[in-house]
C-alpha positions as CSV (number, residue, x, y, z in Angstrom):
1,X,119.8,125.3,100.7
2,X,116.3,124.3,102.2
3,X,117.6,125.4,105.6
4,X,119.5,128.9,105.0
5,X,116.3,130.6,106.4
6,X,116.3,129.1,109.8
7,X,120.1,129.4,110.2
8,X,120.0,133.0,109.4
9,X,117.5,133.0,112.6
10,X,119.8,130.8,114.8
11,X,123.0,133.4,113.1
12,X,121.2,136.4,114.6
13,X,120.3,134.8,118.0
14,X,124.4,133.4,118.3
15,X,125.5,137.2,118.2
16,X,122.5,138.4,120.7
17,X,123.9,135.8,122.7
18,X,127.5,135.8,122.1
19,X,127.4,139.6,123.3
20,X,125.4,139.4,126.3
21,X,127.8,136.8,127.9
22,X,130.8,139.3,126.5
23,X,129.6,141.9,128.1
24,X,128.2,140.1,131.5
25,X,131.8,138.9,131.9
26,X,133.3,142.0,130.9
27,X,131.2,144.0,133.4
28,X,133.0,142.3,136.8
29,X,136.5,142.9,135.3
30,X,136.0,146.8,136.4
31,X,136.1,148.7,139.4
32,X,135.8,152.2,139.0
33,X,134.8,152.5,135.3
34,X,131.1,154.0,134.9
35,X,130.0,154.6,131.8
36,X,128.5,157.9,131.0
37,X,127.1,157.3,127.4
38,X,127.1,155.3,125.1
39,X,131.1,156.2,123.7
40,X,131.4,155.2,127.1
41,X,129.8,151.9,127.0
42,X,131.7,150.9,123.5
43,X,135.1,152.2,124.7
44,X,133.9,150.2,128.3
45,X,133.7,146.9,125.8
46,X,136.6,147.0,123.4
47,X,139.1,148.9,125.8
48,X,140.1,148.5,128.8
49,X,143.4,149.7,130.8
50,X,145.2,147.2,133.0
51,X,144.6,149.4,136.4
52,X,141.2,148.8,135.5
53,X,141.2,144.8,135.9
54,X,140.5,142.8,139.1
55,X,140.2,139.3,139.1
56,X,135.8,138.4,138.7
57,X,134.0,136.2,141.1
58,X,133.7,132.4,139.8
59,X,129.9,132.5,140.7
60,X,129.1,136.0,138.3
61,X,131.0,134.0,135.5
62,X,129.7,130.3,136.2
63,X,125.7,132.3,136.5
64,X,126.8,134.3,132.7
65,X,127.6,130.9,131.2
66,X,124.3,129.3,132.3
67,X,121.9,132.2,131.8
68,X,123.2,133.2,128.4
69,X,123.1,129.3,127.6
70,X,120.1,128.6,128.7
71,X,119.0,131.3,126.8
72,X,120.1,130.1,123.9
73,X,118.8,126.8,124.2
74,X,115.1,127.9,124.6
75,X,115.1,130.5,121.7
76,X,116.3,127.3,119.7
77,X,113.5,124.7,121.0
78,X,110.6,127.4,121.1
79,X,111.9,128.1,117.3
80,X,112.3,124.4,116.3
81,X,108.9,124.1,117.6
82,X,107.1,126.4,115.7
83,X,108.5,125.8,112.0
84,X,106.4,122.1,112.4
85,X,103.4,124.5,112.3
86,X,101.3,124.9,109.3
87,X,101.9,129.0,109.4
88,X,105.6,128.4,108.8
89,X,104.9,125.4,106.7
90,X,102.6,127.1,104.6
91,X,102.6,130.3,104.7
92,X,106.4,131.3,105.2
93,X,108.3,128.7,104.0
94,X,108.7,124.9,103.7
95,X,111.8,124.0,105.8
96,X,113.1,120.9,106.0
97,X,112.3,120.8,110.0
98,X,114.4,117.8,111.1
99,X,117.7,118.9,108.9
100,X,117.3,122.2,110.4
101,X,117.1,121.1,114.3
102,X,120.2,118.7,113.5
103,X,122.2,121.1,111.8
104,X,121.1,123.9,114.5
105,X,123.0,122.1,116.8
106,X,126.0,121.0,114.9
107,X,126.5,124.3,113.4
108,X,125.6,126.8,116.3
109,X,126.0,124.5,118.9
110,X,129.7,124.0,117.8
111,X,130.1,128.1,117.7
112,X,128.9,128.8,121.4
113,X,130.6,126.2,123.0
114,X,133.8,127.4,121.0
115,X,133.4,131.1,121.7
116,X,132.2,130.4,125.3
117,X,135.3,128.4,126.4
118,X,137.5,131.6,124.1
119,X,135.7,134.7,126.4
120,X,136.3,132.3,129.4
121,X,140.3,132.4,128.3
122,X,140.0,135.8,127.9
123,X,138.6,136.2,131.4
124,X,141.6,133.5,133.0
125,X,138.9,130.9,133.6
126,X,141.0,128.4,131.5
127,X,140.1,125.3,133.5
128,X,136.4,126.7,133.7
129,X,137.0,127.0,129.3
130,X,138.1,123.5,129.2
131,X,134.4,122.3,129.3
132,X,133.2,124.1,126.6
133,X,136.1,123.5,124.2
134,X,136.0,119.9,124.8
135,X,132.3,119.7,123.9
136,X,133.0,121.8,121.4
137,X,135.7,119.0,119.8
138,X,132.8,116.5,120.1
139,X,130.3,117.7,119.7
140,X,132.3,118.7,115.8
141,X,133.3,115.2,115.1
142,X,129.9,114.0,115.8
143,X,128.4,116.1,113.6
144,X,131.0,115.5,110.4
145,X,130.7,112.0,111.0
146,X,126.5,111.8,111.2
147,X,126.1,114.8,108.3
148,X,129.1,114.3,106.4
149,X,130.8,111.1,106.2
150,X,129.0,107.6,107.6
151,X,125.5,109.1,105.2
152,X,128.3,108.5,101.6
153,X,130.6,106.3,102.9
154,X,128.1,103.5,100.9
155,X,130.2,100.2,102.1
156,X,129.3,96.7,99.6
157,X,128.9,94.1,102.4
158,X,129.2,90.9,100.9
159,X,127.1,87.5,101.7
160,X,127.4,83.7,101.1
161,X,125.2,81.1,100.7
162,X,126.2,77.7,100.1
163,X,123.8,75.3,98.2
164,X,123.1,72.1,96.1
165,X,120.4,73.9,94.1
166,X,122.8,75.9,92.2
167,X,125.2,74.8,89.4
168,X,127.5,77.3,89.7
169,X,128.5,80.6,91.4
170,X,125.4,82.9,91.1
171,X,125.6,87.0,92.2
172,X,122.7,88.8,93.0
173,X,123.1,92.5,94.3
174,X,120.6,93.8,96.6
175,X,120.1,97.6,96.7
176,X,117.1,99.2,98.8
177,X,116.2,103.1,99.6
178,X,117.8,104.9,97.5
179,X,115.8,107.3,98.6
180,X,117.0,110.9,97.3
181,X,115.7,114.4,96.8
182,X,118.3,115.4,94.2
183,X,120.3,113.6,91.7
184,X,123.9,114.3,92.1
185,X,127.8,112.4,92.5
186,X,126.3,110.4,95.2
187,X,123.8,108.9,93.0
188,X,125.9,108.8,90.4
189,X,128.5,106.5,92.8
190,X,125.7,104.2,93.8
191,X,125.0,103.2,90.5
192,X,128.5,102.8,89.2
193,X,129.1,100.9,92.3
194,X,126.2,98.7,91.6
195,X,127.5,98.2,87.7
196,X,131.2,97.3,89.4
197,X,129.9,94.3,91.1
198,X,129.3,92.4,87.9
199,X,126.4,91.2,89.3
200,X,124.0,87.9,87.8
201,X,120.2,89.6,89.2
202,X,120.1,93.1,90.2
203,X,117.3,93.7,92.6
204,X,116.3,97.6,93.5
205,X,114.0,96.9,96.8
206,X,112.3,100.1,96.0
207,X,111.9,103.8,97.7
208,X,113.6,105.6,95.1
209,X,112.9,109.0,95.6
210,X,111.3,111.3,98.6
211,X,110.8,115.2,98.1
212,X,108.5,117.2,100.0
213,X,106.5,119.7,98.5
214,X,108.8,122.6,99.3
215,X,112.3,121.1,97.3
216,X,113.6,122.6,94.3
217,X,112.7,121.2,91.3
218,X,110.7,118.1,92.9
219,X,108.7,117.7,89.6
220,X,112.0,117.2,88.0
221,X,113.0,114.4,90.1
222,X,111.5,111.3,88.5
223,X,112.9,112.3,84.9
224,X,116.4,112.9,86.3
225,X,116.4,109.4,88.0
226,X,115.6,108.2,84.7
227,X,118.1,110.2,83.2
228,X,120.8,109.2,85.1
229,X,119.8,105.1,84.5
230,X,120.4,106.0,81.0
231,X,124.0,107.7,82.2
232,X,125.0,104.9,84.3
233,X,122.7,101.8,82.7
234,X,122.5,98.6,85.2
235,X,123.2,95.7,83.5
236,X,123.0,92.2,84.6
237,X,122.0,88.4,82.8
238,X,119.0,87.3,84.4
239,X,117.8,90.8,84.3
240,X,117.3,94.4,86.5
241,X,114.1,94.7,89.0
242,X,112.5,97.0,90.6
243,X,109.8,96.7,93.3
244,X,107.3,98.9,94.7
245,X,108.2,100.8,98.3
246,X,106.4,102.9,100.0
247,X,107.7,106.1,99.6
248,X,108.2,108.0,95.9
249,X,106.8,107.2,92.6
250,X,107.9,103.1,91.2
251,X,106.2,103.5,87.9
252,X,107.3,102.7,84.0
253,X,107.4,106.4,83.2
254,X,110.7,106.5,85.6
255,X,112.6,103.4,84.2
256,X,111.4,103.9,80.9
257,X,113.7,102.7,77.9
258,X,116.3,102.3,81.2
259,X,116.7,98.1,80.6
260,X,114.7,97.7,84.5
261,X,112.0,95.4,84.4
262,X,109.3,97.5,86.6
263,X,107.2,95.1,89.6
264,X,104.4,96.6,91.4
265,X,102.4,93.1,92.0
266,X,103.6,90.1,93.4
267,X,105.1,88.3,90.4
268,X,106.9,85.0,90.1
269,X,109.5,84.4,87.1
270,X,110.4,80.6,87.0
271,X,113.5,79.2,86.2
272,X,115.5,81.8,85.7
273,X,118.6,81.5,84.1
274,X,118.3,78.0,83.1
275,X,119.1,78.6,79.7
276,X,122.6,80.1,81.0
277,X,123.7,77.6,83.4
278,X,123.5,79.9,86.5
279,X,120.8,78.1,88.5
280,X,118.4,77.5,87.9
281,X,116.3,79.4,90.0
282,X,113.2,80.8,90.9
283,X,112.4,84.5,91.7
284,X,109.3,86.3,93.5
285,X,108.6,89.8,93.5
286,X,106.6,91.3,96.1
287,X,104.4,93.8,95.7
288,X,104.3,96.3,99.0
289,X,101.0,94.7,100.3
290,X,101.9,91.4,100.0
291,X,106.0,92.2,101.3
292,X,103.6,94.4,104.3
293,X,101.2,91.2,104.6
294,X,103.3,87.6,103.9
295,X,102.5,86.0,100.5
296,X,102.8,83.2,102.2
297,X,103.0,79.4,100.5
298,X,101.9,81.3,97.4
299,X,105.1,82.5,96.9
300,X,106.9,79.0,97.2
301,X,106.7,77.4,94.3
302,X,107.4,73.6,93.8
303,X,109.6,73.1,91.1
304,X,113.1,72.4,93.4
305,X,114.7,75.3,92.2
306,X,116.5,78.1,94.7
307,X,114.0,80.1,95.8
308,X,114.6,84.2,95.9
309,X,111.8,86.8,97.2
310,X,112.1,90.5,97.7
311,X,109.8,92.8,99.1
312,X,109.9,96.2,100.2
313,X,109.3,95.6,104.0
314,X,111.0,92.8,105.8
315,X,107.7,91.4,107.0
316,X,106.7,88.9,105.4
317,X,109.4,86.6,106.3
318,X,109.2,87.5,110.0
319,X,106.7,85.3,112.5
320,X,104.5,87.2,114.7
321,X,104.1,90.7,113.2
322,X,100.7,92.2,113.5
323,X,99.7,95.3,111.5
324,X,97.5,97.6,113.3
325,X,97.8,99.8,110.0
326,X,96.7,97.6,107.7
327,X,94.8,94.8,109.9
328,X,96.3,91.5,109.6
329,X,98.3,89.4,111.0
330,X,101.3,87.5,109.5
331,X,102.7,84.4,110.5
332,X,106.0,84.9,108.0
333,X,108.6,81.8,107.6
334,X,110.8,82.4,110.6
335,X,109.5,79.4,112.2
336,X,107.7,77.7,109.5
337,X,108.5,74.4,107.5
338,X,109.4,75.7,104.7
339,X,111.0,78.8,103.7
340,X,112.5,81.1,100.5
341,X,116.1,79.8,100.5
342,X,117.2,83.7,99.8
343,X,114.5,86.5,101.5
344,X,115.4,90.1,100.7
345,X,114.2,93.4,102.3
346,X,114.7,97.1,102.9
347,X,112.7,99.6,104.3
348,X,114.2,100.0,107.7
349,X,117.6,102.2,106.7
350,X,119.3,99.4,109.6
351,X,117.9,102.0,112.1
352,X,120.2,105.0,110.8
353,X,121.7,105.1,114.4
354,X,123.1,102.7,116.3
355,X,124.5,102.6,119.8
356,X,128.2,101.4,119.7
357,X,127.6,98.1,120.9
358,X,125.9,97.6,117.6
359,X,122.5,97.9,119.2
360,X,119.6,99.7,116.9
361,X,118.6,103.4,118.6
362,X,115.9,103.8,116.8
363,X,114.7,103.9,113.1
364,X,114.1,106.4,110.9
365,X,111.1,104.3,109.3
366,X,109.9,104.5,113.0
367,X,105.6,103.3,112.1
368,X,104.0,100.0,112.4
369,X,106.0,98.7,110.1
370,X,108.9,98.9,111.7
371,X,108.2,98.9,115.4
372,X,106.4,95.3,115.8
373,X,109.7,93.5,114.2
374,X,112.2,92.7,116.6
375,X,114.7,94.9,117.4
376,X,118.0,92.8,116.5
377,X,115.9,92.3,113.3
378,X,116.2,96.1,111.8
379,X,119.3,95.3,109.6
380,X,121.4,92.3,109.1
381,X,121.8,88.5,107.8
382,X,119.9,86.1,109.4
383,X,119.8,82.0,109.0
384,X,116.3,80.4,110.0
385,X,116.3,77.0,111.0
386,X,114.6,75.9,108.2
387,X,117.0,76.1,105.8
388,X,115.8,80.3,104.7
389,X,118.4,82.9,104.7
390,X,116.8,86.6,105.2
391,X,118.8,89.4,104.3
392,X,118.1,93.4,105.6
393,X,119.6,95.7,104.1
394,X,120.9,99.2,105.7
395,X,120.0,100.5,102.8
396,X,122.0,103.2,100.2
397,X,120.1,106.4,100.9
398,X,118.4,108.0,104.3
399,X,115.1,109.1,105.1
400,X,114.1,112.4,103.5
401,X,111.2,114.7,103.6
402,X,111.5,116.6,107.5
403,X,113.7,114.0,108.6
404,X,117.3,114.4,109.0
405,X,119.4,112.8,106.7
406,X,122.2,111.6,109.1
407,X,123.5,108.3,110.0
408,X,125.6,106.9,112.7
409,X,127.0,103.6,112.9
410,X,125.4,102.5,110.2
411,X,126.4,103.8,107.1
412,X,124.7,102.8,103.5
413,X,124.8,99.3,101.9
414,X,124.9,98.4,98.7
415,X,124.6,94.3,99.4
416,X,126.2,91.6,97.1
417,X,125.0,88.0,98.0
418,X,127.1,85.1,96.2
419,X,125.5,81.5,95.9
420,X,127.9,79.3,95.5
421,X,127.5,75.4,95.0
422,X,128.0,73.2,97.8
């Protein structure tokens, strides 16, 4: 609903353009017809008797297509453009600029190409009208697939680690970014989902919601998160978590009387599940500096017992990574002695788009954060040769805010990691 305004813009434009390149290709269909008024000039476009009709030059209809196109295409950029300036922002309305540029081209895009190759039928260009019905086709699927279908498909990707630290079969269900500006049957299916997996530990990995200022109803939006945790309660033996991310609220006010155990500071909860045969094992919740900066051999306790830590960024278990945000530099446990047996993070969406060799395009969480990881590092499961495990998660929602909510290649995660005795 956010971006009705700019598509009635883009609407307008697609018939401004749509009948200049009917008429320019109309025009070199006639040879004796001049139009005396303007009766004549309608009758001249909607009627025409076959006398009248001589076969038009390729190069009149080839120039129509790319001058009426090119048109188009900078109306659309200069527009694009200017809604990321405050005037628009502020003072006319708060679109959601990176939705409206993607669906701007899925949408209208789609149209012109379709009802450019049509008026090239019309005009017997049909192998000339291939082009831009073909693009037309793709440029549809792409679309459905990046708007439509890979951002819900919300896939449960399943893990194993094999150990001698636990006694028996232990689940722990891993869900990051869930990252919404409105509560609805998406929402509603991650959580269920969650609940199905009859999970041991349930870890949210924070990033809950993200609204900007111009949604509807984003006051709302932290009291129906709550409300639907009451709706669909998560329920699990050694407990529900959440950590602190970096975008939304992650305070007690939005999980209250929910049954989720709220973390904002690095905490460390020994032996858990001892008392219930499952472990036992020791869990470490980071809070976002410390997930940012590397807790370090704080966070590995002594005691023997399988070692789980979760932060909100991935890099604190990654070697290497200097933050030219926050100043530091982390040495993480990729290469160190001794590592978390389990390492869990979101935060980087798996990239949101992938190339289909499996290669990350680039990230939606695209700051410092992000960038100085490395690239094969933005979403997956990865064994260290100490003996850690780290898992990244693709995450269960998309970026918000102006970004565009689309994914390709990569759709949403909900991860489920068994540890199983050796």
């Amino acid at each position: 609903m956010d971006t009705l305004p700019f598509h009635a813009f883009v609407f307008a434009l697609d018939v401004i353009v749509l009948l200049g390149l009917f008429l320019w290709l109309r025009y070199r269909q006639y040879r004796r017809f001049v139009p005396q008024s303007s009766d004549d000039i309608l009758r001249f476009a909607l009627y025409h008797q076959p006398e009248d009709i001589r076969k038009p030059s390729l190069l009149w209809d080839l120039s129509g297509v790319v001058l009426f196109g090119g048109f188009w295409i900078a109306c659309f950029a200069v527009f694009s453009r200017l809604i990321f300036t405050d005037y628009f922002q502020k003072q006319i309305f708060n679109f959601n600029v990176g939705q409206c540029i993607v669906e701007g081209l899925a949408f209208h895009g789609t149209a012109l190409l379709l009802f450019t190759g049509i008026l090239l039928c019309r005009n017997r260009r049909f192998v000339f009208a291939a082009i831009p019905l073909f693009f037309a086709a793709v440029l549809a699927g792409f679309s459905f697939d990046v708007l439509y279908r890979e951002p819900y498909m919300l896939k449960v990707e399943h893990y194993e680690i094999k150990t001698s630290k636990v006694k028996k079969k232990l689940r722990v269900v891993f869900v990051a970014d869930i990252q919404t500006d409105r509560i609805g049957w998406y929402e509603e299916r991650t959580l269920q989902k969650i609940q199905q997996q009859k999970a041991d530990l349930i870890i949210l990995g924070g990033d809950y919601l993200q609204a900007y200022a111009g949604t509807p109803g984003v006051n709302d939006l932290p009291e129906l998160f709550r409300q639907l945790l009451l709706r669909i309660p998560l329920k699990a033996p050694l407990g529900v978590f959440a950590i602190a991310g970096n975008v939304g609220p992650t305070d007690q006010k939005m999980f209250k009387d929910t049954g989720v155990g709220v973390v904002t500071s690095s905490t460390i909860f020994d032996n858990l599940g001892a008392d219930k045969g499952l472990g036992p094992i020791d869990l470490v919740l980071l809070g976002l500096g410390d997930s940012d900066g590397g807790i370090g051999e704080r966070g590995l306790t002594d005691s023997g017992n399988f070692i789980i830590m979760a932060g909100h960024y991935p890099n604190y278990a990654v070697d290497g990574y200097e933050s030219h945000t926050w100043n530091h530099k982390v040495d993480g446990y990729r290469k160190a002695k001794r590592a978390p047996d389990l390492m869990l993070a979101g935060h980087t969406h798996g990239g949101q788009i992938s190339l289909p060799w499996g290669e990350v395009l680039f990230t939606e969480g695209g700051d410092n954060h992000i960038k100085q990881l490395p690239r094969n590092m933005w979403k997956g499961f990865f064994t260290y040769p100490n003996g850690g495990h780290l898992l990244i998660t693709r995450g269960s929602g998309m970026e918000r805010g102006w970004a565009p909510r689309v994914r390709f290649l990569c759709p949403s995660e909900i991860s489920v990691i068994d540890i199983v005795p050796e």
